[in-house]
C-alpha positions in Angstrom: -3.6 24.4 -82.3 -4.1 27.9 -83.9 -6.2 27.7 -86.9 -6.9 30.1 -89.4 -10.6 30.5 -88.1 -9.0 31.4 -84.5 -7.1 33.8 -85.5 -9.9 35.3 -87.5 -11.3 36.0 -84.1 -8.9 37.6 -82.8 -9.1 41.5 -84.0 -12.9 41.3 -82.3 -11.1 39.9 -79.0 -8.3 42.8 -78.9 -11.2 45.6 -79.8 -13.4 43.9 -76.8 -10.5 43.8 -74.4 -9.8 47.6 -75.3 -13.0 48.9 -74.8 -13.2 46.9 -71.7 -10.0 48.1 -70.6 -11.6 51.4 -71.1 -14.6 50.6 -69.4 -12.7 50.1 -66.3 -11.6 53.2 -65.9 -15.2 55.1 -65.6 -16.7 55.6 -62.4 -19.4 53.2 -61.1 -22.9 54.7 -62.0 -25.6 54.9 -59.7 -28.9 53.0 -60.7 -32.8 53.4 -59.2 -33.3 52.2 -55.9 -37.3 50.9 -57.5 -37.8 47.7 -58.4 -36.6 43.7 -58.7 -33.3 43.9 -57.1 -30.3 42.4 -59.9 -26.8 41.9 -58.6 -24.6 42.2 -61.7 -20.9 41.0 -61.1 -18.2 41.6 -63.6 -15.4 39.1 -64.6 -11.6 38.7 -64.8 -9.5 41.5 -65.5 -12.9 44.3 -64.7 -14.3 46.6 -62.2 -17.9 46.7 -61.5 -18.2 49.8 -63.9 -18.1 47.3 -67.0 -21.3 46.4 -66.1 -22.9 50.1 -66.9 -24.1 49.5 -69.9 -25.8 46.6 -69.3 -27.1 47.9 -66.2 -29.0 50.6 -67.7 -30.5 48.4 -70.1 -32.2 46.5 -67.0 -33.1 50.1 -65.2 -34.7 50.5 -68.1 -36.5 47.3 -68.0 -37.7 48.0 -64.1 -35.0 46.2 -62.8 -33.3 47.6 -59.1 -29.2 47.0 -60.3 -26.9 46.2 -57.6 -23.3 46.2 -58.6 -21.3 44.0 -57.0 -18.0 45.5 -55.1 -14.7 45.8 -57.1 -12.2 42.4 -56.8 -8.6 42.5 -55.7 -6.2 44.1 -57.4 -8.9 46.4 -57.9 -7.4 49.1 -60.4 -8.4 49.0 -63.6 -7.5 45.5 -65.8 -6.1 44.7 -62.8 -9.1 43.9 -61.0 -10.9 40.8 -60.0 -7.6 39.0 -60.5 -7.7 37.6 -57.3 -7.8 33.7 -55.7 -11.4 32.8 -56.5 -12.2 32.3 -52.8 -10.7 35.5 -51.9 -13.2 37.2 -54.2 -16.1 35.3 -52.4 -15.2 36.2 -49.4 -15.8 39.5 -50.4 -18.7 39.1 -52.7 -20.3 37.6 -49.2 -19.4 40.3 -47.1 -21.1 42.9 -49.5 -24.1 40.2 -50.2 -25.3 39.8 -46.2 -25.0 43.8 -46.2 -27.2 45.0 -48.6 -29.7 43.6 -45.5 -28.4 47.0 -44.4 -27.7 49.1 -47.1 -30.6 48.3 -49.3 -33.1 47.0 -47.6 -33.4 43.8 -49.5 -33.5 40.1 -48.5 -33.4 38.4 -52.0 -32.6 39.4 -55.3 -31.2 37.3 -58.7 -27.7 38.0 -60.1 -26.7 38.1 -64.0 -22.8 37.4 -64.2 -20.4 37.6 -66.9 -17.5 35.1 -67.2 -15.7 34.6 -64.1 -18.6 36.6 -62.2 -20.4 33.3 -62.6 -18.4 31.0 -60.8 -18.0 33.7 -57.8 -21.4 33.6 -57.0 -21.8 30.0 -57.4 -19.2 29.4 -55.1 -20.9 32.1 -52.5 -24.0 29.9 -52.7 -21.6 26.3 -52.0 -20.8 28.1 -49.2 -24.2 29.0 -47.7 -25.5 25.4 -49.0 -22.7 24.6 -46.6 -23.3 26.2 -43.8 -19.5 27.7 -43.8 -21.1 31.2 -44.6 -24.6 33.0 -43.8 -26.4 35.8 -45.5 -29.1 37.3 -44.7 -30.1 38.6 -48.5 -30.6 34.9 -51.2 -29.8 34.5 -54.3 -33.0 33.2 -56.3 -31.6 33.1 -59.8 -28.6 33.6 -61.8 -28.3 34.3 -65.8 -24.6 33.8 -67.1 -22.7 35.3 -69.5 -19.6 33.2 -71.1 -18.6 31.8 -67.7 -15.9 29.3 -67.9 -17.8 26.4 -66.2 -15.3 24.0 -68.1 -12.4 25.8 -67.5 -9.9 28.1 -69.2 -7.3 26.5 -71.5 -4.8 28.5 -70.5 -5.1 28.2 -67.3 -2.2 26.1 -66.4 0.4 28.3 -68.4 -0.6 31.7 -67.3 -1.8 30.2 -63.8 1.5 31.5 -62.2 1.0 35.3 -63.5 -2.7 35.6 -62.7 -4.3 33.8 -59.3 -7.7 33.6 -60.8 -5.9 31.2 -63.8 -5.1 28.8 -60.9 -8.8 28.0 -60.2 -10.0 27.4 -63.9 -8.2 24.2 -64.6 -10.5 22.0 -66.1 -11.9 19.8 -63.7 -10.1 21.3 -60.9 -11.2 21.7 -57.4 -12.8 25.0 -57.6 -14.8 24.4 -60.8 -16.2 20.9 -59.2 -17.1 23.1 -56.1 -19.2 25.8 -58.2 -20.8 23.1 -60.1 -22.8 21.7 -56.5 -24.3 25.3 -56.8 -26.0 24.6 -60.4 -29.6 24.8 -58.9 -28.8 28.9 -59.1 -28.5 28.9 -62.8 -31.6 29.1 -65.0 -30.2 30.2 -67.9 -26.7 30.5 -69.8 -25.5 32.8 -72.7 -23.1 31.2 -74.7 -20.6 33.5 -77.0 -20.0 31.6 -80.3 -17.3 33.6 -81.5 -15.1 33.6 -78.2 -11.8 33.4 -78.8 -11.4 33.1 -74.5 -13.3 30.6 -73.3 -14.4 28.0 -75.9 -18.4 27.9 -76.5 -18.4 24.6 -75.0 -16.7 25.4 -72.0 -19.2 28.0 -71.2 -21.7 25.4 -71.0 -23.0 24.0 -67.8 -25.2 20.4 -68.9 -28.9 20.4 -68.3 -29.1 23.6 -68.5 -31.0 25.8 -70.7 -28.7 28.2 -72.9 -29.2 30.8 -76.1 -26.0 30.9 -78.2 -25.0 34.3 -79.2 -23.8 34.6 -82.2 -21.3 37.0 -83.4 -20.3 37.4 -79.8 -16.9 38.2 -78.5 -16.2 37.3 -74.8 -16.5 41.3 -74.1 -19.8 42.0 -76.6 -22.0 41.2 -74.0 -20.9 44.2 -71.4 -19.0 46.3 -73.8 -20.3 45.4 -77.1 -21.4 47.6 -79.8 -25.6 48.9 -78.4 -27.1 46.5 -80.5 -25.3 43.7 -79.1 -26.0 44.9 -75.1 -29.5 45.4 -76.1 -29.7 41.4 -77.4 -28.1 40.8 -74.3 -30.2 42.4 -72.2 -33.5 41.4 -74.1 -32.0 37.4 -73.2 -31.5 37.7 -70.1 -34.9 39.6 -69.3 -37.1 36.8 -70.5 -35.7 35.0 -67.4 -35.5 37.7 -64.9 -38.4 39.3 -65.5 -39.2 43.0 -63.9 -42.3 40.9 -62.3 
């Protein structure tokens, strides 16, 4: 049911998904190769380059920021749009490399919405035994991932894969959840108009509840905003 405090929320939501949209379209930066290694891993609908902002803020902090590799369909809003499992196998693939290209062997991730239930999925599958890496994922902070689900998910399910795999209490999401050991810590965006605040919640876990927060704030939010977001997420993936 739309209510009038929904649609209240909804000229932050189509600002955020601008400036996201916007976001998408910058090139990836390139972040110290010093420090705590941090995968960051971006969402529905974003290449890694949303994650920029927030990256700097943890270079900053002493933090070694490892984007994640861009999602099928890859361009623009139209990336990370893919099946679920077709963007783990991916997020694998690039994970066991950084053996290689980075010279790392473990590192924690922060992930923001969807991101979330990539990794966590990666990490059912090494639990598993179906996949190997040679790099582990230690601990994960989340940003407004849909751990319950996406309401919409049935009706939009048959324009956009992703939609498929966040039916509440669907397959997928059960699957993610055997993974909760890799989440320390949630943030929760009270003002989503998305994913509702509970459904970003994951139970016996600790969270911080943003408020004022749009789905987007956290990556493409006004300074103020990333820097709360960053300042979170450090006190649980500290530089040392």
């Amino acid at each position: 049911m739309l209510t009038l405090r929904y649609l209240k929320t909804l000229p932050s939501y189509l600002n955020g998904s601008l400036k996201q949209t916007l976001a998408t379209l910058e090139p990836q930066r390139s972040f110290s190769d010093s420090g705590l290694p941090l995968a960051v891993i971006p969402g529905a609908f974003c290449t890694s380059s949303v994650m920029n902002r927030l990256g700097q803020r943890f270079e900053a902090a002493g933090r070694r920021v490892l984007p994640s590799p861009n999602f099928p369909y890859y361009l623009s809003a139209f990336a990370n749009l893919c099946p679920l499992e077709q963007a783990v196998d991916i997020y694998l693939k690039w994970l066991d490399g950084l053996a290689d290209v980075a010279n790392v062997d473990r590192l924690d991730v922060v992930a923001h919405s969807n991101g979330g239930l990539i990794a966590m999925l990666a990490q059912e599958r090494l639990d598993r035994h179906e996949a190997t890496s040679r790099v582990q994922m230690e601990r994960m902070v989340t940003m407004a991932t849909p751990f319950g689900g996406f309401p919409g998910a049935r009706v939009l399910g048959w324009l956009i894969p992703c939609c498929r795999d966040l039916e509440q209490e669907g397959q997928i999401l059960q699957r993610a959840a055997k993974a909760e050991q890799l989440v320390v810590h949630q943030l929760v965006s009270a003002g989503d108009s998305l994913i509702p605040p509970v459904n970003q919640v994951m139970p016996g876990k600790s969270r911080t509840v943003m408020d004022g927060f749009q789905h987007m704030d956290f990556i493409v939010g006004a300074g103020d905003k990333i820097d709360r977001t960053a300042e979170a997420i450090l006190k649980w993936l500290p530089s040392e």
